[in-house]
N, C-alpha and C positions, 0 to 999 in steps of 0.2 A: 578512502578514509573511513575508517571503523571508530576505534577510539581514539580518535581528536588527533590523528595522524593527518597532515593535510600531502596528498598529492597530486599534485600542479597537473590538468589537463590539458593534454594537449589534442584540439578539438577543432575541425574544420570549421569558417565562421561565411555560410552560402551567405551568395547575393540579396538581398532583397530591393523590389522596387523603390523606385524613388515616388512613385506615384499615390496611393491610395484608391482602390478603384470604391465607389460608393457602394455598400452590400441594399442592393434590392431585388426586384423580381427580374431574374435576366433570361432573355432568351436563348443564352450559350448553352450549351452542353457538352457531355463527354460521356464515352461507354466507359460504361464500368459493370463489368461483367454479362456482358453483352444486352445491358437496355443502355437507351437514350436518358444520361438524366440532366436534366435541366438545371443551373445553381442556382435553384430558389426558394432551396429551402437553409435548416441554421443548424441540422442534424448532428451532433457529437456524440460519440463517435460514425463516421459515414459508414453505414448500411451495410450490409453488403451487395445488395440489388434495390435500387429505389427508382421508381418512373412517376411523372407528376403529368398531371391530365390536363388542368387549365382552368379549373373549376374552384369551388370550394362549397364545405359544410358550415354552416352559421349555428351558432350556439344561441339556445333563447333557456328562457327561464324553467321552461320545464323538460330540460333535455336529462334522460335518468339514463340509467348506466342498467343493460341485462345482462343477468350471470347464464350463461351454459350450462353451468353447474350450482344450480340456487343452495342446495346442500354444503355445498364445498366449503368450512367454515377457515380452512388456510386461504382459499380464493376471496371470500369474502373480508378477510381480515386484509390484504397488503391491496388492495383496492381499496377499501375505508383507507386505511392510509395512504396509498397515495390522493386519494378526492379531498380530504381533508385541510388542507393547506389552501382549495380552491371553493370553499363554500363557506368563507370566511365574514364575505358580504353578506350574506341572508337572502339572496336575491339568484342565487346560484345553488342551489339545492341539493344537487347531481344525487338522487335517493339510487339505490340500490334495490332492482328487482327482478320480476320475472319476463318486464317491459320495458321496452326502452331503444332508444337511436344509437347509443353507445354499446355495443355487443361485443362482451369478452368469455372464450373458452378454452377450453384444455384438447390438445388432440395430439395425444402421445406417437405419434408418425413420425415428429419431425427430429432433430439433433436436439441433442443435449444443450438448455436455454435459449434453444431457437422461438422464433415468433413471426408471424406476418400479420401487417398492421396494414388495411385498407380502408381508406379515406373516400365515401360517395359525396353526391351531393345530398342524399337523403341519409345516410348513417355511418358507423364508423365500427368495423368489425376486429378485432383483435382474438386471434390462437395464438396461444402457447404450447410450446411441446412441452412446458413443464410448469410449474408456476415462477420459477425463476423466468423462464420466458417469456410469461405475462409480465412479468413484474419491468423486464426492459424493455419491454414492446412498449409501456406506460411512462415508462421515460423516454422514450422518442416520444411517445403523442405531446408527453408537456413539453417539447420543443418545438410544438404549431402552435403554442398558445400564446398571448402576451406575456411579453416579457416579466410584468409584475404582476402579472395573473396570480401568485403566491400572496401578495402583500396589498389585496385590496385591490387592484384594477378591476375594471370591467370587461368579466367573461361572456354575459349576454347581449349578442349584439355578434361578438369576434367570429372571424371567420377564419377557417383552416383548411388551408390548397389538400385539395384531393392527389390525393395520389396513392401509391404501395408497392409496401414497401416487404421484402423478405431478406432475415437478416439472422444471423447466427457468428458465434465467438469466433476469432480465428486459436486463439488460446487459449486454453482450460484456468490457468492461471493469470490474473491479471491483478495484481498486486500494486499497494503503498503502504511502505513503514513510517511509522512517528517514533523517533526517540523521545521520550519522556523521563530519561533519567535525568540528561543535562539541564535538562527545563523542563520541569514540571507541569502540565497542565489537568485543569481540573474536569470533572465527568461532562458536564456541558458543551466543554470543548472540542472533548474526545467524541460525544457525539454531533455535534457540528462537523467533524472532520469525516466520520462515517457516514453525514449525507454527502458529502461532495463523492466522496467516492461512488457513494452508489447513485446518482446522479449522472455517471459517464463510465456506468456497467462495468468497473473494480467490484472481483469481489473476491480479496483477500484483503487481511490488515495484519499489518505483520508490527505488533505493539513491542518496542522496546523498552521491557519493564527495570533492566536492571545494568549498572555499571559501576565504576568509580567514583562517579561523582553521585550518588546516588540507587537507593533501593525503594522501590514504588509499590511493592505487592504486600497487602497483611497476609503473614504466614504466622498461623495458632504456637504453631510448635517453636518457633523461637520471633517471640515478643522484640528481641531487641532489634531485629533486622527492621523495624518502624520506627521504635524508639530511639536510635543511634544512627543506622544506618541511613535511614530518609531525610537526615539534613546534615548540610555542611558548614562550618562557623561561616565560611564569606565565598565570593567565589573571583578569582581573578579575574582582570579588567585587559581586554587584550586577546593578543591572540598568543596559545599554549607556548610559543616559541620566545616570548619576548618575556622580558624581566617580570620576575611577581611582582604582581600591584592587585590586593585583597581592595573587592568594595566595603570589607567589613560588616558584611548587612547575614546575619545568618540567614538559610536559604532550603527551602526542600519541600513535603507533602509527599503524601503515597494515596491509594486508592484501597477504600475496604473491600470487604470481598463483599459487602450486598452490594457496594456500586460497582463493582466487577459483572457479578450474574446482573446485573440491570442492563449496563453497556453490552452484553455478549448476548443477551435478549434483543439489545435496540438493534444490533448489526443482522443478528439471524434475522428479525421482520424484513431489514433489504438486502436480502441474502447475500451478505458479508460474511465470511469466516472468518474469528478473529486467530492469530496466530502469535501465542504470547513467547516472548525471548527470556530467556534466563541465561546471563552468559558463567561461561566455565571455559576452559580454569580460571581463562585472564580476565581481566576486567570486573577483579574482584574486592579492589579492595573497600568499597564499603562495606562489604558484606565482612570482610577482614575488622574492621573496626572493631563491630561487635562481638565477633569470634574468633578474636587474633590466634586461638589454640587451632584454627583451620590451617592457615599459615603453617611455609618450611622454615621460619626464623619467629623471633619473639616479638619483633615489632619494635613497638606500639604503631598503631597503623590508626589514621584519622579519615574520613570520609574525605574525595581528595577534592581540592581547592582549585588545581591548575587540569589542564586537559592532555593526553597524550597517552602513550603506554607508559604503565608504570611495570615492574620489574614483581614486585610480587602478587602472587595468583596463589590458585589453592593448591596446597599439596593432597598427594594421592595417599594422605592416610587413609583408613579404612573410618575413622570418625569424617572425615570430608565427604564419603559417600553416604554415611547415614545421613549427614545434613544434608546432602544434594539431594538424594531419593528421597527424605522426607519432604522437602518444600515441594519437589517434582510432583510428588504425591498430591499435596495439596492442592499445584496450578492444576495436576490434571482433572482433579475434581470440579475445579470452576470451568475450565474452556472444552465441551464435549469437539472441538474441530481435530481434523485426521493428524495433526503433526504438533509437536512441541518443539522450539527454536532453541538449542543450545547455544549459539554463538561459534566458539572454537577458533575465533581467531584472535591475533595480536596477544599468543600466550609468548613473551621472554620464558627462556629454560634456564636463567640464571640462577634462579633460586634453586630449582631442580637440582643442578649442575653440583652446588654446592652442597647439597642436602645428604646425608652418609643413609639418612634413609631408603632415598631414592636412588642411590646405588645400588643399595642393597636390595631393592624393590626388582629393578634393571636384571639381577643377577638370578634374582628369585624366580620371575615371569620368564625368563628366556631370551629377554628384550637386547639388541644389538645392540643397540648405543641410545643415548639422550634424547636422539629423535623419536625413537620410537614409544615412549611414556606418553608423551597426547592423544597415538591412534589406541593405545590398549587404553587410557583414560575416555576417552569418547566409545569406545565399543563397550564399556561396562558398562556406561551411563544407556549407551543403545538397547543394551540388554535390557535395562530394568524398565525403559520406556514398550517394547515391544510386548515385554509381560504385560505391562500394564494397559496396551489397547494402542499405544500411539506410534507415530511414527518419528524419526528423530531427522530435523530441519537443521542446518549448518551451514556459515561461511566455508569456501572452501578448501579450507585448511583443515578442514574433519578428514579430508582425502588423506592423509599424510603422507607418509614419502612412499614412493614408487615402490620400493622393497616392506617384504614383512605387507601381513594383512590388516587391511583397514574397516574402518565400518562395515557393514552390512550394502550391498545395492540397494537394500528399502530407505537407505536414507536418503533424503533428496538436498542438493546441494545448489547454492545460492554462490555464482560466480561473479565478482565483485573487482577482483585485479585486471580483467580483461577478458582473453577468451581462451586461454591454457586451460583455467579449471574447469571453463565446459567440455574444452576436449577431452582433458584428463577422467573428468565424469564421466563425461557419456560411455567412453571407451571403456571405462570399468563396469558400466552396465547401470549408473546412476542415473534418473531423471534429475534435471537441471532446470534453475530458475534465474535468470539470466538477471542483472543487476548491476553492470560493470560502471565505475565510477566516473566516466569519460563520458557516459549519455544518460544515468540517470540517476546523480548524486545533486539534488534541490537545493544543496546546503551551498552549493556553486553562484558565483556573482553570474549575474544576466546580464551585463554589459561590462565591456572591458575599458568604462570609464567608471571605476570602484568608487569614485569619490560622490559620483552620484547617486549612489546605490546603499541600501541599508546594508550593514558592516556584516562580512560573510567569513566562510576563512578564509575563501580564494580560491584560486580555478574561473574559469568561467565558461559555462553552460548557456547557450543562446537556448530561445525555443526552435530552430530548424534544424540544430543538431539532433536534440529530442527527436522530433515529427521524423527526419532521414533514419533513425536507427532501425537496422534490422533485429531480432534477436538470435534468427537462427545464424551462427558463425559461419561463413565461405568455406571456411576448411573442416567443417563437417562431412562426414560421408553421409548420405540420402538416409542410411541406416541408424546414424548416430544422432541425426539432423531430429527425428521423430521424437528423440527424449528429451529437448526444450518443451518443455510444460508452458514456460510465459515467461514475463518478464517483471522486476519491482521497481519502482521509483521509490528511494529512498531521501529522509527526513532531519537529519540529524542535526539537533539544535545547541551546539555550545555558543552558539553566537543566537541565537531565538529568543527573545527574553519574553515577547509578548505573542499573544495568539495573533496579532493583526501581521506579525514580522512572518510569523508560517505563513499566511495565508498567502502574503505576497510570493514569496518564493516559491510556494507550490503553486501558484496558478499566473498563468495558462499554461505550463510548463504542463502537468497532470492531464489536459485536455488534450495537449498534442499526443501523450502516449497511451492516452487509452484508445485511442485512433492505432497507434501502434499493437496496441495489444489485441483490440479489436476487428478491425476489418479489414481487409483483403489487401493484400502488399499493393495487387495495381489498379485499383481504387485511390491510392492514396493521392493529394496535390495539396505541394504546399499553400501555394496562391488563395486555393479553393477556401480552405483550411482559414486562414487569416482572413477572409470574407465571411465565413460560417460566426468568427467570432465575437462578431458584432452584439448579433443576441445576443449570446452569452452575458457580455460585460454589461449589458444594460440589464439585464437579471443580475448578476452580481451586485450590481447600484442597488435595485430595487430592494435586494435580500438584507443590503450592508455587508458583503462579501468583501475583503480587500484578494486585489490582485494587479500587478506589472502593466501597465498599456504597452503597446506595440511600441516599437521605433516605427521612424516614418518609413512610410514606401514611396 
């Protein structure tokens, strides 16, 4: 499901115990990558080598944190932040200097965000091979601490099991999108959403600024796309398939662009890239509202009320692409990350079809038939994105059809129907972002008793379908297998009204797959996993976090 297309997954739904075993200090263990590790610790995402000795380091009141690098004013800055949240009490100081039991540095040896984080009973040493490394090596440390260590508990006194740990991404991309068109949420939000991610080492954000039922971005050059297109009189009650029934409540917001550059600052401090969506052609018609001359018909076109595909998108005048590459112009000015997100999917060529323009376009270009208007529509827009420094990110219907030339291989495509467009990608020579709606579509019910469950579109997504997914597909060849980048958990709120409704839905859903995006395929246990996430939920309490409890085991 893209735009408010709902389809029904069909999802293996594994055993779980009937038991619940108690998470505490166990003496089990399991190899995972050839050390002994012990379940006693609450690590999310797991390691990818972690051994625990039997000990622990105790935190007291003048425990300070030394830099390797006391110059280092990026090392210095996302250590203040992350200390910051835990020197809340007064009593817990953690100062920052050239001494100190806490010992963090940089030692470029290792992989890209790599770190190893060792635990004495005299001190606690942390390198980074980058500073992103430090920065996640520091999210595992705050998962030996108390749970409400954030929110006022007591850190002097706590003790944290010795152990160490070496650990590194298994994918470069590790992704969550938020739709913010269908439901709007405000900067606060947006950065509340960008700490959970970076919290369980996502560091993509793949923002869905724009659709039919709304326009979220202020753009200079044309005013009305906030003024018209950012709200719609009402929005229907239900779901897209069943009879209109308007709540009558008019409905919308967007986001200026100084709280743009603020949130795309907050995400870079936890090294989040954010990755803004503008969709084209389909999923246009707010945008149509206020510039019905975009459009292959007259219209009148209203910002739309009910959710689904609708039928008109923008035509390929040559006024469409000054409006498209001007606003392009603009996002690419606010978001410095490597890629711009076009959208490209769920375009109807109905309009097209009818359009004597777009014939005539067809005949003019050299273009075979109907189909082929989206790939030369998506390579123009590629063109003017690559002039411009970016790279052009897509559902993968940017691929278009198998004949006639499509995008560029610098475009990276986002496989969402299953696992054909990774084939079809890889094979073309594209890197590929794995996303398919069967294992990571959040907008999915969590239990297949709907009635107890806040109101979704349907589908249902357990968390062990999540934690089982693989990204790279079976029927990759070894060679093809290599252009899975990662994988995205996707967000999509026509049924979302409130930030407490997200929250539920993305978590622990979000925790199982950054374990998948993260650490070693055979490392992974589900058991383990649903043990681990004890901490967790009782931080989420502490924070006011809302999130799903387990079914029984």
């Amino acid at each position: 499901m893209i735009g408010g297309t709902w389809i029904k997954a069909h999802v293996p739904v594994l055993p779980h115990r009937m038991i619940r075993n108690a998470f505490a200090l166990l003496a089990v263990a399991l190899t995972i990558a050839g050390c002994e590790v012990p379940q006693s610790h609450s690590i999310v995402p797991m390691p990818s080598q972690i051994s625990l000795s039997g000990g622990s380091f105790t935190l007291d009141g003048a425990t300070a944190i030394a830099l390797g690098e006391p110059n280092d004013t990026e090392l210095q800055g996302l250590v203040s932040t992350w200390a910051e949240p835990f020197r809340g009490s007064g009593s817990f100081p953690l100062p920052l200097g050239q001494a100190g039991s806490i010992h963090i540095s940089l030692d470029a040896q290792g992989a890209p965000e790599s770190y190893r984080l060792d635990v004495t009973p005299d001190a606690i040493n942390l390198t980074g091979a980058d500073h992103a490394g430090v920065f996640y090596g520091l999210q595992t440390l705050s998962q030996l601490l108390p749970e409400d260590a954030e929110t006022g508990g007591a850190l002097v006194g706590a003790e944290l099991p010795t152990l160490s740990v070496e650990d590194s991404p298994r994918f470069e991309y590790r992704g969550m999108h938020l739709d913010v068109a269908r439901h709007f949420f405000g900067p606060e939000e947006v950065k509340a959403y960008i700490d959970l991610l970076a919290r369980y080492k996502m560091n993509r954000f793949h923002w869905h600024l724009t659709e039919d039922q709304g326009w979220r971005i202020q753009i200079d050059a044309y005013p009305e796309l906030t003024e018209i297109s950012a709200f719609r009189d009402q929005t229907q009650i239900g779901h897209g398939s069943d009879e209109f029934n308007g709540d009558g409540q008019r409905y919308g917001g967007f986001y200026t662009k100084a709280e743009i550059r603020e949130i795309v600052a907050y995400a870079a401090d936890r090294y989040i890239t954010i990755i803004p969506e503008i969709e084209m052609p389909g999923h246009a018609q707010a945008a149509l509202a206020a510039y019905p001359e975009l459009a292959c018909t007259n219209g009148p076109f209203e910002v739309a009320q009910t959710w689904g595909v609708f039928e008109d998108i923008f035509c390929p005048y040559e006024e469409t692409f000054v409006f498209l590459e001007t606003v392009l112009a603009e996002v690419i000015d606010l978001f410095p990350g490597e890629y711009i997100h076009v959208g490209g999917d769920e375009a109807p060529t109905t309009r097209w079809e009818e359009s004597e323009y777009v014939q005539e376009l067809i005949v003019r270009e050299g273009l075979r038939d109907i189909t082929q208007v989206q790939p030369w529509f998506m390579r123009r827009i590629e063109r003017f994105l690559s002039t411009n420094g970016k790279k052009m990110i897509g559902w993968e219907e940017i691929l278009g059809e198998d004949f006639g030339p499509g995008v560029s291989t610098d475009a990276v495509v986002m496989s969402w129907l299953g696992v054909a467009g990774a084939i079809k990608g890889t094979r073309k020579g594209h890197d590929v972002v794995m996303t398919p709606y069967s294992h990571v579509y959040f907008d999915y019910y969590q239990s297949q008793d709907t009635a107890s469950e806040p109101f979704a579109i349907g589908g249902f997504l357990p968390l062990d379908t999540v934690y089982a997914y693989d990204p790279v597909p079976r029927q990759l060849r070894d060679r093809d297998g290599a252009r899975i980048i990662g994988a995205q958990g996707n967000v999509w709120t026509e049924y979302m009204k409130t930030w407490d409704h997200v929250e539920y839905m993305l978590l622990p859903r979000m925790l199982a797959l950054s374990e998948v995006v993260w650490s070693p395929p055979d490392s992974k246990d589900y058991e383990g996993f649903l043990d681990r996430l004890d901490w967790h939920f009782e931080r989420f309490d502490a924070l006011g976090v809302r999130y799903r409890p387990l079914d029984a085991r």
